[in-house]
DSSP file (Angstrom, degrees, kcal/mol; ACC not computed):
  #  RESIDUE AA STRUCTURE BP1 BP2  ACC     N-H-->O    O-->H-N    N-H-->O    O-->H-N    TCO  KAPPA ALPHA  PHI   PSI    X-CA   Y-CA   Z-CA
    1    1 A X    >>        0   0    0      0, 0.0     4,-2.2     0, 0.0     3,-1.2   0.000 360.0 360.0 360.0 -41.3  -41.5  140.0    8.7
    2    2 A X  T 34  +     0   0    0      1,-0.3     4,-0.3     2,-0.2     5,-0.3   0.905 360.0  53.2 -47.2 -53.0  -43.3  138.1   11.6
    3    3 A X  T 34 S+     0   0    0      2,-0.3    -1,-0.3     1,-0.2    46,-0.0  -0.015 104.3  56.7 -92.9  27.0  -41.5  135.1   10.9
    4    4 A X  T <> S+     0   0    0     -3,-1.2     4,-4.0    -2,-0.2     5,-0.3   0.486 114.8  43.4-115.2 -50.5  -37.8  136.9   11.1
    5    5 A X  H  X S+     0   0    0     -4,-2.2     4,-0.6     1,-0.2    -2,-0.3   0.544 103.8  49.3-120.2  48.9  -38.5  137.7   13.8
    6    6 A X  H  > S+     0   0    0     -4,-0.3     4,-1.8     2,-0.2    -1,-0.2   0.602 115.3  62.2 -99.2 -25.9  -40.2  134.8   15.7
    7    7 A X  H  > S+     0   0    0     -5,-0.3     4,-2.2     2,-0.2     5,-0.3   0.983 107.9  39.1 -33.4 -65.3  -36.6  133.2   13.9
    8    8 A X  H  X S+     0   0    0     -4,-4.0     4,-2.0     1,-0.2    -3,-0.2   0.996 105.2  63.6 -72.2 -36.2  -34.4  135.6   16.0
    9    9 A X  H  X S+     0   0    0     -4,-0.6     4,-0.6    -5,-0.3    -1,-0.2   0.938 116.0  33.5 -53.2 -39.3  -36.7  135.2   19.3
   10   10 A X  H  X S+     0   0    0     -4,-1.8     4,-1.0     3,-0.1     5,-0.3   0.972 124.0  52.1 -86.6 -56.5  -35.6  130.8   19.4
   11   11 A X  H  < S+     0   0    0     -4,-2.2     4,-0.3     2,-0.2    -2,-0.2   0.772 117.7  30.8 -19.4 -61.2  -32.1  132.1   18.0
   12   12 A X  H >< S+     0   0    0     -4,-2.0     3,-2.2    -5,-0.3     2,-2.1   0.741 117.2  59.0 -70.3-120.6  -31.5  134.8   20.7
   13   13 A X  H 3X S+     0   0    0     -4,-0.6     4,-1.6    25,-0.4    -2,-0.2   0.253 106.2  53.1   8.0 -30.7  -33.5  132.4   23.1
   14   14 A X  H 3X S+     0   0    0     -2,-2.1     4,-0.7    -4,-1.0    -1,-0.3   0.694 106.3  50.1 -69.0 -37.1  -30.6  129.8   22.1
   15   15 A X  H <> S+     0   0    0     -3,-2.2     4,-1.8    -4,-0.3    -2,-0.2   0.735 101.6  62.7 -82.9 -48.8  -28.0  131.9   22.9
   16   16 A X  H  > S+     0   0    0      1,-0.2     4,-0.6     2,-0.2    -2,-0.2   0.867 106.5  39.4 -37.3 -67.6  -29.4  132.6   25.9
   17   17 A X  H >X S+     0   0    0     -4,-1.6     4,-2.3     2,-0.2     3,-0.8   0.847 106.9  59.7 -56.7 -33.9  -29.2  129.0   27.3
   18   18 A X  H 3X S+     0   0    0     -4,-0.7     4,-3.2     1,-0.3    -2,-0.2   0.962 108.1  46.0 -93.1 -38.7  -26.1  128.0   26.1
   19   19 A X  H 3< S+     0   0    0     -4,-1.8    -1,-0.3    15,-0.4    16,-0.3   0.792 113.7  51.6 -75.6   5.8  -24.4  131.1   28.2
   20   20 A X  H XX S+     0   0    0     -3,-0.8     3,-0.7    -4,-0.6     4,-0.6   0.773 108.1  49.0 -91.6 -18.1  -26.4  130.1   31.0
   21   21 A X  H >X S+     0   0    0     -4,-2.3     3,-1.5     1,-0.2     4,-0.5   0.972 106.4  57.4 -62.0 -42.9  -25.1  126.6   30.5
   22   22 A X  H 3<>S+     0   0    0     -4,-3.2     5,-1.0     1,-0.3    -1,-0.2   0.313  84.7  81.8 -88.2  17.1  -21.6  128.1   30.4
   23   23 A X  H X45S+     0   0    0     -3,-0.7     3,-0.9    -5,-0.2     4,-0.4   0.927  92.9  53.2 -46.8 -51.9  -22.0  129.7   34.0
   24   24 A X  H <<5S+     0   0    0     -3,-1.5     2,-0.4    -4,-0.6    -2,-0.2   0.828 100.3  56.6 -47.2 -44.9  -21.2  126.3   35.3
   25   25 A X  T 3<5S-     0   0    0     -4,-0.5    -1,-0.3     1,-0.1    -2,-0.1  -0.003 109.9-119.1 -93.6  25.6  -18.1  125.9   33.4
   26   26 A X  T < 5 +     0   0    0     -3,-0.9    -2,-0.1    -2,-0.4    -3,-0.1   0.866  65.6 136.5  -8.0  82.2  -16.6  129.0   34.9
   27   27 A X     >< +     0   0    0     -5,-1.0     4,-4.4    -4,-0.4     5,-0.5  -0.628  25.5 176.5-134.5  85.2  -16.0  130.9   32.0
   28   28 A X  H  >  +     0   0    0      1,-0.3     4,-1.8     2,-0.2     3,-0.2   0.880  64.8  61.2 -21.4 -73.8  -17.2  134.4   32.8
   29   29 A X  H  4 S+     0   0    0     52,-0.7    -1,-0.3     1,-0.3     4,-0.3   0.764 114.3  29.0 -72.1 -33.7  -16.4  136.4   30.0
   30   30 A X  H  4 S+     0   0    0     -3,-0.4    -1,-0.3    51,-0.2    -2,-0.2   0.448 110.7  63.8-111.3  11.7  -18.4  134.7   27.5
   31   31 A X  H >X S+     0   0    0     -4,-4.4     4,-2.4    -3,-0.2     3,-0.5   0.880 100.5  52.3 -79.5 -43.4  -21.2  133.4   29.6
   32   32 A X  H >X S+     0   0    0     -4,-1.8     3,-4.3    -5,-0.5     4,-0.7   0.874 113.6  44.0 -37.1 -93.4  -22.5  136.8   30.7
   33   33 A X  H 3> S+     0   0    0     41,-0.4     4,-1.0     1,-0.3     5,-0.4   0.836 115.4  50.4 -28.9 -34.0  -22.7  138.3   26.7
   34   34 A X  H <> S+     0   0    0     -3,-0.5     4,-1.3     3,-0.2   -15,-0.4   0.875 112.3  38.9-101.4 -13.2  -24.0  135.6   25.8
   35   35 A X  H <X S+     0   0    0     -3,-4.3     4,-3.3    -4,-2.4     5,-0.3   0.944 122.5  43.8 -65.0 -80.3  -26.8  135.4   28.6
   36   36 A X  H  X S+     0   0    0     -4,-0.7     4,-4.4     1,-0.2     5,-0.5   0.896 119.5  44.1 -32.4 -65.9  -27.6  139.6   28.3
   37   37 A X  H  X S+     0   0    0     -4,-1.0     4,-4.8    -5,-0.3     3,-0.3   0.862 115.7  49.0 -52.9 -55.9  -27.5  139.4   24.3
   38   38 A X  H  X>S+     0   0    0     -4,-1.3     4,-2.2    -5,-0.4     5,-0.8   0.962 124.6  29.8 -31.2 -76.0  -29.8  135.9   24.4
   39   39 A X  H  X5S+     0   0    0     -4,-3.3     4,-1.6    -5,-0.2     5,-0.3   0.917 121.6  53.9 -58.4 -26.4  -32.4  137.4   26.8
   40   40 A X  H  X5S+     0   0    0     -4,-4.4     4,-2.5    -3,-0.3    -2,-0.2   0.973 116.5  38.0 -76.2 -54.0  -31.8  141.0   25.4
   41   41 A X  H  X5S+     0   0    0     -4,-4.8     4,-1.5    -5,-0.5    -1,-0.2   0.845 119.6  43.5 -66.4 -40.1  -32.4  139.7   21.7
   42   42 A X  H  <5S+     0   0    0     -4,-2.2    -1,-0.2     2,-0.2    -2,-0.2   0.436 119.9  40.0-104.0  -7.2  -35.4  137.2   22.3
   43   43 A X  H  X<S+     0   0    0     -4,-1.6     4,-0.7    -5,-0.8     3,-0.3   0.787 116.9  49.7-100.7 -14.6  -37.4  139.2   24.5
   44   44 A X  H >X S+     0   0    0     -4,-2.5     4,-1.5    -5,-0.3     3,-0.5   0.925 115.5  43.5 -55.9 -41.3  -36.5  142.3   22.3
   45   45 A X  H 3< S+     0   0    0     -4,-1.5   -36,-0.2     1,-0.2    -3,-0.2   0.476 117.5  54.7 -89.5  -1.8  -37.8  140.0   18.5
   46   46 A X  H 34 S+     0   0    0     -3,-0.3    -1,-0.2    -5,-0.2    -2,-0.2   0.669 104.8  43.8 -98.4 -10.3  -40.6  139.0   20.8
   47   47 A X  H <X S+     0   0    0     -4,-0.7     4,-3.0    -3,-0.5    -2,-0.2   0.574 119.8  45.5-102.6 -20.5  -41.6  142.4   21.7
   48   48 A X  H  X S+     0   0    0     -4,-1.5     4,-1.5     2,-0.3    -3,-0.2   0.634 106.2  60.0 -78.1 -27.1  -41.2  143.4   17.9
   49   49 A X  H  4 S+     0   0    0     -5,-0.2    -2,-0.2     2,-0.2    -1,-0.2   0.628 109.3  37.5 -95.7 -27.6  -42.9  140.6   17.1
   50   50 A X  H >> S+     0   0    0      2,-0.1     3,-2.9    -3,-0.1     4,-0.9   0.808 114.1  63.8-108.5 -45.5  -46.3  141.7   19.2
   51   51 A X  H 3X>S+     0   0    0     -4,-3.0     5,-1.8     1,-0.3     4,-1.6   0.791  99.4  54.1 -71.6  -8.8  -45.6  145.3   18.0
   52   52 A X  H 3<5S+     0   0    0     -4,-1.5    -1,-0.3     1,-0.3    -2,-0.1   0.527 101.2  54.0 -47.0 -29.7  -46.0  144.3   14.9
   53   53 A X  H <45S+     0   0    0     -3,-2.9    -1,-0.3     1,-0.1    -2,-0.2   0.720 110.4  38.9 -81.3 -35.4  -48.7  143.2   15.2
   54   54 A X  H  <5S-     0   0    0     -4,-0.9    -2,-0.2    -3,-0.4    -3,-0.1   0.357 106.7-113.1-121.1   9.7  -50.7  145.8   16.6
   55   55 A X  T  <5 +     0   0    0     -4,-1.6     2,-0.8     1,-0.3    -3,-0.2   0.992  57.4 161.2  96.0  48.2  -48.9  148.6   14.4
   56   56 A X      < +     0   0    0     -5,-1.8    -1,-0.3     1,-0.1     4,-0.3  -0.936  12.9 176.0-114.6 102.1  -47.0  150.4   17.6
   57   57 A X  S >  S+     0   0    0     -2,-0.8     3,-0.6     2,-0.2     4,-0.5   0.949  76.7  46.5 -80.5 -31.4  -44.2  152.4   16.2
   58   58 A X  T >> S+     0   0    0      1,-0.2     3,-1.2     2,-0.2     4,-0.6   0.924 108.9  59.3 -54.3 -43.4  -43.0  154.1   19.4
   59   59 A X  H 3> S+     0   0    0      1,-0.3     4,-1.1     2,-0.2    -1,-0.2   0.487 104.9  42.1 -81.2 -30.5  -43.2  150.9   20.8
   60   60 A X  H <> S+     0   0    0     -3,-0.6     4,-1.2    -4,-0.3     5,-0.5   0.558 114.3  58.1-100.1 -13.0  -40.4  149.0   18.0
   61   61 A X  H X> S+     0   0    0     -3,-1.2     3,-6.4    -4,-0.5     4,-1.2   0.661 107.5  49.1 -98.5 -98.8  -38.0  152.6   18.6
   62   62 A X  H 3X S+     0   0    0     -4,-0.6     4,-0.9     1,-0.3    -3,-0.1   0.217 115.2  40.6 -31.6 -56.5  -37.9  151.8   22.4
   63   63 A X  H 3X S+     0   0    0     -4,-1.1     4,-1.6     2,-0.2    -1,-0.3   0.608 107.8  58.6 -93.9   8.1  -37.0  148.7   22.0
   64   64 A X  H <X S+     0   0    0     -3,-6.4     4,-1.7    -4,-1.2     5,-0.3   0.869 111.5  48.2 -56.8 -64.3  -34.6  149.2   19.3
   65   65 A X  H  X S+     0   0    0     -4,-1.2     4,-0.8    -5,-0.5    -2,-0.2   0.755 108.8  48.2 -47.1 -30.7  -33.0  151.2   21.5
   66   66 A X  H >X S+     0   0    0     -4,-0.9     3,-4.6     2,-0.2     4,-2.9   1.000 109.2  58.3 -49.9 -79.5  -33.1  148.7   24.8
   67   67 A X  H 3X S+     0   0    0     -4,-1.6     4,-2.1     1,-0.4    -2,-0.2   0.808 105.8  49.1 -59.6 -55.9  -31.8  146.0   22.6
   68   68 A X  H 3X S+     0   0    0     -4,-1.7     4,-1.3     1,-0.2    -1,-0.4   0.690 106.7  51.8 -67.0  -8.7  -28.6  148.3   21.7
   69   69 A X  H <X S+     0   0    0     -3,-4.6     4,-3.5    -4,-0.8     5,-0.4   0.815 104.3  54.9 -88.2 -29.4  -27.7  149.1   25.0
   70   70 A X  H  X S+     0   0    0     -4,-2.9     4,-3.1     2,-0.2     5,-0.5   0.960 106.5  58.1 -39.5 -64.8  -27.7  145.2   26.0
   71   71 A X  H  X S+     0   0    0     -4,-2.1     4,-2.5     1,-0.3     5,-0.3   0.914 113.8  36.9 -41.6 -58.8  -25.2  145.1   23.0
   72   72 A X  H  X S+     0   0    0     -4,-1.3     4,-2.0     1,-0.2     3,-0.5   0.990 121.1  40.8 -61.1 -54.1  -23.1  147.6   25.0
   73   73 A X  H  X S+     0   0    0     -4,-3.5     4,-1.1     1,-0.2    -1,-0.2   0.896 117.8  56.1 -57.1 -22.9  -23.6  146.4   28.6
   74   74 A X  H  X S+     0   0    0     -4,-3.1     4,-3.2    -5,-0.4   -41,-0.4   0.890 109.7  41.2 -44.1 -56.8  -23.2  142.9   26.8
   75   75 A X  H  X S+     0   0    0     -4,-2.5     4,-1.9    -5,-0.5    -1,-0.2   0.906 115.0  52.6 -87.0 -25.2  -19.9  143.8   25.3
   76   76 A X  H  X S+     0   0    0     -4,-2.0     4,-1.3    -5,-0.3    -1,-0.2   0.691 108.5  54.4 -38.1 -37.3  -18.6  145.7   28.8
   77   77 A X  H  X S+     0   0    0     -4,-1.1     4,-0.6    -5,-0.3    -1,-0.2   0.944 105.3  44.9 -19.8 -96.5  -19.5  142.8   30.4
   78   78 A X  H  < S+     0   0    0     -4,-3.2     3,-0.2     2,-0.2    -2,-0.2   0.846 119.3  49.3 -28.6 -51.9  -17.4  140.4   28.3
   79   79 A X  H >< S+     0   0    0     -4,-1.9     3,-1.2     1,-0.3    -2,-0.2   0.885 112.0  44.0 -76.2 -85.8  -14.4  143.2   28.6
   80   80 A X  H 3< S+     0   0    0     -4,-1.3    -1,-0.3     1,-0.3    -2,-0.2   0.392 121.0  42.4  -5.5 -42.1  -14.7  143.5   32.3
   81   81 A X  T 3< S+     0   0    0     -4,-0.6   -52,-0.7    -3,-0.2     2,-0.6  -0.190  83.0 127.4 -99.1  29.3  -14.9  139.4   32.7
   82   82 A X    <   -     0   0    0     -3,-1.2     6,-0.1    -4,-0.2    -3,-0.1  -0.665  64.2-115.9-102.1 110.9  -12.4  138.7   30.4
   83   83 A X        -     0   0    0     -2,-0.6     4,-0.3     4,-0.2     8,-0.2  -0.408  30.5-116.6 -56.3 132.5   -9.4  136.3   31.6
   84   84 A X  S    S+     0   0    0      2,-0.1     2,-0.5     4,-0.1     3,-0.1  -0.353  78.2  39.9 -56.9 153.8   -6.0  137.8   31.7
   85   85 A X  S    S-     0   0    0      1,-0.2     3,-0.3    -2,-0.1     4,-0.3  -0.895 114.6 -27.0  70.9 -86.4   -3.6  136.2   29.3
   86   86 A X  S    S+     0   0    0     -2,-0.5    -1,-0.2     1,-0.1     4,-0.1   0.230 128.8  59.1-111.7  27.6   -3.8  135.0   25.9
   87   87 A X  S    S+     0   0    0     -4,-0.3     4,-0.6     2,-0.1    -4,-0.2  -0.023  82.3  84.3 -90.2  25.1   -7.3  134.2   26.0
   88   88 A X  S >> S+     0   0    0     -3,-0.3     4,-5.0     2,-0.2     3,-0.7   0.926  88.5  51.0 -80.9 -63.0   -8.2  137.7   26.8
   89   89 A X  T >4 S+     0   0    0     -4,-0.3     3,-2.1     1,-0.3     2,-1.7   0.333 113.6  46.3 -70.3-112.2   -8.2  138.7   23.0
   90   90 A X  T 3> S+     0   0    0      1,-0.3     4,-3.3     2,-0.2     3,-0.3  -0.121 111.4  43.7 -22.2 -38.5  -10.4  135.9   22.1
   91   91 A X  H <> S+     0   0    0     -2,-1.7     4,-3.3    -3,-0.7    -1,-0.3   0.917 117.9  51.5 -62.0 -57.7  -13.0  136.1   24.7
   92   92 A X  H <X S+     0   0    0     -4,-5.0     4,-0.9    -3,-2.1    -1,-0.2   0.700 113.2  48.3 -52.6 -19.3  -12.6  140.1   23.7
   93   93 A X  H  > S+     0   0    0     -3,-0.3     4,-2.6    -5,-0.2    -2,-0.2   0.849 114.5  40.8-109.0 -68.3  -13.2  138.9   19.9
   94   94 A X  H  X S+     0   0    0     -4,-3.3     4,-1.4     1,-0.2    -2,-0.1   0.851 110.3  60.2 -69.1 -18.8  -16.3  136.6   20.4
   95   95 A X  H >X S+     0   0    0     -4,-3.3     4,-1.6    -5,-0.2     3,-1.5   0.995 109.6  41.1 -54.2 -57.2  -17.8  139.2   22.8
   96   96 A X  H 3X S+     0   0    0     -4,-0.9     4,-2.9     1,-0.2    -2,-0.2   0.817 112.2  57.8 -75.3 -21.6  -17.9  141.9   20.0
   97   97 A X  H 3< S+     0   0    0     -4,-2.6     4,-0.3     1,-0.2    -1,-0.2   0.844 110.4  39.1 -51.7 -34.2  -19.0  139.4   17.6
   98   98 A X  H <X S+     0   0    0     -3,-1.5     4,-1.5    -4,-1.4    -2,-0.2   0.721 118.2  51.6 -95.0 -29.7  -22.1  138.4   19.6
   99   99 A X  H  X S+     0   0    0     -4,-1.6     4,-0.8     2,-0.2     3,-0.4   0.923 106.7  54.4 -33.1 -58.3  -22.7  142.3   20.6
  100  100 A X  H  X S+     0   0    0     -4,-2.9     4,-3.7     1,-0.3    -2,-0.2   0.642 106.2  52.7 -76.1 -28.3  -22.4  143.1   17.1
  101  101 A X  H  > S+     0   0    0     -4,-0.3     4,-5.0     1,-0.2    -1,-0.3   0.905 113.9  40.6 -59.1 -40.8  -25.3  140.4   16.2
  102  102 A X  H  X S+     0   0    0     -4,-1.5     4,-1.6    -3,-0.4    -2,-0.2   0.799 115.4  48.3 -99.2  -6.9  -27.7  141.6   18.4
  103  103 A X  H  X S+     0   0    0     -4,-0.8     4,-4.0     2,-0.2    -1,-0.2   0.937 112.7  56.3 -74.7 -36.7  -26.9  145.6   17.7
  104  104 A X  H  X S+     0   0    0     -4,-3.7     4,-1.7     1,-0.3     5,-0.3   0.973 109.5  47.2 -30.1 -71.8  -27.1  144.5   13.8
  105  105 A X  H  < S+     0   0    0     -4,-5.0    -1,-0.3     1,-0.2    -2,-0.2   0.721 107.1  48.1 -63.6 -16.0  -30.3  143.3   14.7
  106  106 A X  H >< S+     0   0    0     -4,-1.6     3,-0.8     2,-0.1     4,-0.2   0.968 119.6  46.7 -63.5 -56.9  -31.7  146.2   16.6
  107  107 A X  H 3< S+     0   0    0     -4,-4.0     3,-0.3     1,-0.3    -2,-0.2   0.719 112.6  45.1 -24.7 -61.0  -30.3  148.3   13.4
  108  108 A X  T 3< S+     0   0    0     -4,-1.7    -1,-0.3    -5,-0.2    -2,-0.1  -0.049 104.2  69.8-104.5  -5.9  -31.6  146.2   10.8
  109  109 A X  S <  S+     0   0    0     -3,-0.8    -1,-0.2    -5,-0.3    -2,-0.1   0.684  78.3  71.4-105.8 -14.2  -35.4  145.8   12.5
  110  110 A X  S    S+     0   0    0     -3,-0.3     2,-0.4    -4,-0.2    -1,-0.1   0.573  96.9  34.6-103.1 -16.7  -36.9  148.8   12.3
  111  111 A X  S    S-     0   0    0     -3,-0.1    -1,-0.2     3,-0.0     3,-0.1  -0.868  77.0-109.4-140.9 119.9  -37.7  149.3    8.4
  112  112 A X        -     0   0    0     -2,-0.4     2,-0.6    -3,-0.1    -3,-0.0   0.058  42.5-120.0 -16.9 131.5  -38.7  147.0    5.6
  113  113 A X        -     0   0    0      1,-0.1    -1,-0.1    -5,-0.0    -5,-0.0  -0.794  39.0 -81.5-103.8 138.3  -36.0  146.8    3.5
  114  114 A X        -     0   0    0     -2,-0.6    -1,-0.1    -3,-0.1     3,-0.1   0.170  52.9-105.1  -7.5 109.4  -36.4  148.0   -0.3
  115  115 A X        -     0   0    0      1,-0.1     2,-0.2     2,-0.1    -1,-0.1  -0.331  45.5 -95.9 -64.1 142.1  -38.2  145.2   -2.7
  116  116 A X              0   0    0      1,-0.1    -1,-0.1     0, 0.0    -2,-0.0  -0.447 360.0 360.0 -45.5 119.9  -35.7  143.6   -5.0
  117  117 A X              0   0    0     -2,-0.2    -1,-0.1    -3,-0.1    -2,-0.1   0.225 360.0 360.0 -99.3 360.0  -35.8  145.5   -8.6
């Protein structure tokens, strides 16, 4: 389990840089989501990552929960910074994709899943 999520923390962490690279390039709408999800997912699978360690359950629900509202301010973001005209629904498309990763992974983090039968 440590090592899923020390995975997502350089994953997330990845994600992170590359929308902060794509400040430059003035594209709005998907550098923001991709900044918020990046920092929201790798300091969230780092914070999982020390509560795990020391067995803090409130401590993993809190920041489940942080880590799904980035996925919403993330994807508001996107929507809100979105160019008019036909690259609106894409930008709107990859936003929810990248939301959707990092609410997955807030979902998906909080219990061991059932051993294989």
């Amino acid at each position: 389990m440590n090592k899923m999520y020390a995975l997502a923390a350089v994953a997330f962490g990845l994600l992170a840089w590359s929308g902060a690279g794509a400040l430059d390039d003035r594209v709005p709408g998907l550098a923001v989501p991709f900044l918020v999800v990046g920092l929201g997912g790798c300091v969230g699978a780092t914070a999982l990552l020390a509560a795990a360690r020391w067995r803090a359950v409130a401590v993993r629900l809190v920041v489940r929960l942080v880590m799904g509202g980035a996925a919403v301010v993330a994807f508001v973001a996107g929507a809100v910074l979105a160019p008019l005209g036909d690259e609106r629904v894409f930008v709107l498309v990859v936003d929810a994709v990248v939301a959707g990763s990092l609410a997955a992974f807030a979902l998906l983090s909080g219990r061991r899943l059932p051993a294989a039968v």
